[in-house]
Rosetta silent file (secondary structure, phi, psi, omega in degrees, C-alpha in Angstrom):
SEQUENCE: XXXXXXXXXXXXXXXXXXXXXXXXXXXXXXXXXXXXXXXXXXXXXXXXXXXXXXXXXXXXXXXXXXXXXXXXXXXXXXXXXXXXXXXXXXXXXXXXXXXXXXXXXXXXXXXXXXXXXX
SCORE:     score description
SCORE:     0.000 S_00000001
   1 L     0.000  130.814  176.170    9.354  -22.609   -1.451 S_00000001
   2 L  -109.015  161.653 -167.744    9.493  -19.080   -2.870 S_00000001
   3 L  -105.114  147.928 -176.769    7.538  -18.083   -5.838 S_00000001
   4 H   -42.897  -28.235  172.392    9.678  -15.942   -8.488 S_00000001
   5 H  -107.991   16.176  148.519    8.254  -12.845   -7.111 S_00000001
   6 H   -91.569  -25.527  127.711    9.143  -13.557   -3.713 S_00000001
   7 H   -24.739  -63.226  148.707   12.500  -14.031   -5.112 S_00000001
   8 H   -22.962 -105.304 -142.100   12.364  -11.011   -7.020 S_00000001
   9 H   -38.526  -39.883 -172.608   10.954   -8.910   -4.543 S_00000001
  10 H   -88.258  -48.052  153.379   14.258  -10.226   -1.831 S_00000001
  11 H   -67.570  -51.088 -178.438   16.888   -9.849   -4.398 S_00000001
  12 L   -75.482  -15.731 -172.790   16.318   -8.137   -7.404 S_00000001
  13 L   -93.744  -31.585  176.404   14.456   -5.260   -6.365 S_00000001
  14 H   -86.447  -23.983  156.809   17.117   -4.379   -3.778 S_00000001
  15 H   -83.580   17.518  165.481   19.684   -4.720   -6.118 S_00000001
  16 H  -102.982  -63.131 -151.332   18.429   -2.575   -8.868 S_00000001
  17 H   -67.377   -3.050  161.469   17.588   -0.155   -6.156 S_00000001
  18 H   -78.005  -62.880 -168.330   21.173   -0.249   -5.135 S_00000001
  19 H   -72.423   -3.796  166.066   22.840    0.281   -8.323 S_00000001
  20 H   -83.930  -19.150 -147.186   20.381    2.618   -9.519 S_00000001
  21 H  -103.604  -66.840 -163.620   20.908    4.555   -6.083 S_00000001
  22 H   -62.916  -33.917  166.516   24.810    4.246   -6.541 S_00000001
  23 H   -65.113  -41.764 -161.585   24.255    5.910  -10.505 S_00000001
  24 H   -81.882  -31.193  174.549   22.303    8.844   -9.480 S_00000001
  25 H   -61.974  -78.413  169.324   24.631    9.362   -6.653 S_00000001
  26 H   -44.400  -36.912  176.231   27.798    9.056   -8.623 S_00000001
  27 L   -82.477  -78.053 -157.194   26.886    9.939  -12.287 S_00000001
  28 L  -155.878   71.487  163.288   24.647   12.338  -11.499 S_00000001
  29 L    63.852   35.572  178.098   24.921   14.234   -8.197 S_00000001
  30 L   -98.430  132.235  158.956   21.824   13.278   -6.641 S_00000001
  31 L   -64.785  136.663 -174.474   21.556   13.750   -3.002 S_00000001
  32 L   -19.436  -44.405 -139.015   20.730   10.899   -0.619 S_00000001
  33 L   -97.108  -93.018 -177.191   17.663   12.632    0.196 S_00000001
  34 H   -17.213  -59.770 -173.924   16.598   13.155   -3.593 S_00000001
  35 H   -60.349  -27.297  167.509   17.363    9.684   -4.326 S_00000001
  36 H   -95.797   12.998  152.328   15.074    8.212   -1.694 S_00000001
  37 H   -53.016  -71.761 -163.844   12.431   10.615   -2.990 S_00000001
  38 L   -58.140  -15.402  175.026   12.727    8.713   -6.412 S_00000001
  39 L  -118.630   12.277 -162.460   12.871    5.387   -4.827 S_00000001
  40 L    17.918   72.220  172.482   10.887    5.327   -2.240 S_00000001
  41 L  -133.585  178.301  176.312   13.063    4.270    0.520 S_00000001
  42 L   -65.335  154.245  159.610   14.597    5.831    3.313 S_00000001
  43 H   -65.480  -40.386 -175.574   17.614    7.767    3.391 S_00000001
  44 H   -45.966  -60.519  160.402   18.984    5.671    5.651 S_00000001
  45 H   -32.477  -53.748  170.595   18.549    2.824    2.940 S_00000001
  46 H   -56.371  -50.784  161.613   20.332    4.829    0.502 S_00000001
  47 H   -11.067  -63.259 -164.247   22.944    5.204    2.876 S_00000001
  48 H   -70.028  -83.130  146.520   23.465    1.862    3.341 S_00000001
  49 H    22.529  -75.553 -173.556   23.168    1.529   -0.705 S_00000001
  50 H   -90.111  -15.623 -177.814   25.956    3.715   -1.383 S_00000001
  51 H   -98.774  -10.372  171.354   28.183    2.516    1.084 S_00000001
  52 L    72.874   56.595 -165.818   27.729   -1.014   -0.178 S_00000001
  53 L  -105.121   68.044  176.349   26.067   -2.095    3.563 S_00000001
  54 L  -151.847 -172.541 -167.736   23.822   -5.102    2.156 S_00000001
  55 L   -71.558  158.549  165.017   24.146   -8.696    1.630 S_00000001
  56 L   -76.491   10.240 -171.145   26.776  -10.355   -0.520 S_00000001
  57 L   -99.147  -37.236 -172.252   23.930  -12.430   -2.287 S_00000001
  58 H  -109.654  -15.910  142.413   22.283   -9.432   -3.363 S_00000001
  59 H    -6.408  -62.022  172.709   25.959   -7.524   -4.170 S_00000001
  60 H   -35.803  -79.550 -163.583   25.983  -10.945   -6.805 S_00000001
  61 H   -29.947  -75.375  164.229   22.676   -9.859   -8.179 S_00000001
  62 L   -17.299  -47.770  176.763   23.640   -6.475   -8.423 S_00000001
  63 L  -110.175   34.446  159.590   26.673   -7.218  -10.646 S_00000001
  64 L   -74.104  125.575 -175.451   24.840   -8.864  -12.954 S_00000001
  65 L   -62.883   -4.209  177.152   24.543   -7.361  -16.451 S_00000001
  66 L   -80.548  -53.180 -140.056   21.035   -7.154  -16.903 S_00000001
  67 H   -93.320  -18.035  157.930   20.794   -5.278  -13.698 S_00000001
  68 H   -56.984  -46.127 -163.146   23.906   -3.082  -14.464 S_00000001
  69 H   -57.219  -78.046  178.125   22.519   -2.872  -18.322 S_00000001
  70 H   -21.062  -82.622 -168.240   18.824   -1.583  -16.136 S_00000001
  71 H   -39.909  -46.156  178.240   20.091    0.490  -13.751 S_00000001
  72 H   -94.246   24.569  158.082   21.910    3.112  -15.777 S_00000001
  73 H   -64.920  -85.126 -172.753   18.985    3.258  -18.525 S_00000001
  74 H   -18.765  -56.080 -159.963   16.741    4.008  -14.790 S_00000001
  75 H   -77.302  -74.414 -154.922   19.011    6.390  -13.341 S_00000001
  76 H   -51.655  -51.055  148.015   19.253    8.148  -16.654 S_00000001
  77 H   -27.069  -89.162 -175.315   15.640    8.029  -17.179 S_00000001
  78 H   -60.729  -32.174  172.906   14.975    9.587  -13.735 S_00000001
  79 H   -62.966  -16.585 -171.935   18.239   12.296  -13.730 S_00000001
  80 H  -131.442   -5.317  160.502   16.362   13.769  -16.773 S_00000001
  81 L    80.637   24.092  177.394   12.812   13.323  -15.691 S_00000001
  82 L   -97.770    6.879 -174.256   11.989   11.714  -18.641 S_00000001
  83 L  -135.486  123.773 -177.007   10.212    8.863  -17.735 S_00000001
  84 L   -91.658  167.397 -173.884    6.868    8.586  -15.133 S_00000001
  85 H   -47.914  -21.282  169.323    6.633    5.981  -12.518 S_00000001
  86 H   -59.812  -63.627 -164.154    4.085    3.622  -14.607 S_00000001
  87 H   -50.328  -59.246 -176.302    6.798    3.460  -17.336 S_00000001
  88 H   -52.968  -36.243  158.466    9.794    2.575  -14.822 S_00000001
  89 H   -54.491  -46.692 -156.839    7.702   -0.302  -13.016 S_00000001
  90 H   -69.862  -20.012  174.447    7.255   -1.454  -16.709 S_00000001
  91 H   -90.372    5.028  166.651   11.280   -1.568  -17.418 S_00000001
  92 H   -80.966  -62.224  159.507   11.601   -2.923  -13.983 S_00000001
  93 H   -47.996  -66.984  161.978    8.929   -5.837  -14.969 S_00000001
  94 H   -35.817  -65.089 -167.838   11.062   -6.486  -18.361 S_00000001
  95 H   -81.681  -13.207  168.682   14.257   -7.177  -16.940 S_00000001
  96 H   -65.360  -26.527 -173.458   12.870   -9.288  -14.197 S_00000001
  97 H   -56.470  -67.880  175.014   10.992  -11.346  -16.870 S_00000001
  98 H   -14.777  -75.633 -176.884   14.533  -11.152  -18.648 S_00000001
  99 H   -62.066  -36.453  178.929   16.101  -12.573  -16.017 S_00000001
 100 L   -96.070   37.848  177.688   13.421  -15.594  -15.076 S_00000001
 101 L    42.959   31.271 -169.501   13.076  -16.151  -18.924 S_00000001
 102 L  -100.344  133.587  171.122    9.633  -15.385  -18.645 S_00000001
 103 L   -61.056  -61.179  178.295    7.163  -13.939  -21.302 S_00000001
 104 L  -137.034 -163.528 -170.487    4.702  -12.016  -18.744 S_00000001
 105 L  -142.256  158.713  177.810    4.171  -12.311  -15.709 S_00000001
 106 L   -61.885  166.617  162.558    0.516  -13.176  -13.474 S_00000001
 107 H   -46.779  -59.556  167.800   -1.593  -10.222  -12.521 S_00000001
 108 H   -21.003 -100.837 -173.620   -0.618  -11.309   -9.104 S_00000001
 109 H   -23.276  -64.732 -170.357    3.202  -10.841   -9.459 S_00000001
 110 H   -39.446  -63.721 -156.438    2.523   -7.833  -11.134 S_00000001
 111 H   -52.547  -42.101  177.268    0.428   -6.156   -8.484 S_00000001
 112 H   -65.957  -40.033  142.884    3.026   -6.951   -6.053 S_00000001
 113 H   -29.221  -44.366  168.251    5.957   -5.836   -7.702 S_00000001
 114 H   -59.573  -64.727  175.168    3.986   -2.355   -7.939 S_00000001
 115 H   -26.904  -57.536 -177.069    3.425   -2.355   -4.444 S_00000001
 116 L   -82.828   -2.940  156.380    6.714   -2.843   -3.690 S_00000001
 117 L  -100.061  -37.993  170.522    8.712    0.067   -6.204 S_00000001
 118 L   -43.440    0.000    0.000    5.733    2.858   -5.615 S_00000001
């Protein structure tokens, strides 16, 4: 049995970091390199990312409208440097809530969620 942020953590987080990966790439010109600065993954991930190398499960996720809706807010957010890394974990945390129709989330979940997007 997985708990919602072991869900999370296998879908949702790699599909906002793909479609956030695929805005800053596309929109606005960020290099591979840059982009795994900001997301803290590999290039290689981004690679993969932009070429659309990942499962078709998390593809789904991905073309979901909250996570479309997310992604270019993020990517805009980060292409203009207007938002630090506390804030973007907190709109990261919001649309996952969004999506399990959840008010907050445990302490737990948070901390892990952090872990995993720093």
């Amino acid at each position: 049995m997985l708990t919602a942020c072991e869900d999370i953590t296998k879908m949702f987080l790699p599909a906002m970091k793909a479609a956030i990966a695929k805005k800053l790439h596309e929109v606005h010109n960020f290099t591979q390199v840059e982009i795994a600065g900001e997301l803290g993954v590999t290039q290689a991930a981004i690679s993969k990312y932009i070429a659309g190398d990942y499962s078709n499960e998390i593809k789904r996720v991905e073309r979901g409208s909250t996570v479309q809706k997310m992604s270019v807010k993020i990517a805009e957010f980060i292409s203009k440097g207007r938002k630090k890394r506390a804030e973007l974990i907190d709109t990261v945390c919001k649309s996952c809530m969004n999506i399990r129709g959840a008010n907050s989330c445990d302490y737990k979940d948070v901390q892990k969620l952090v872990n995993i997007i720093v």
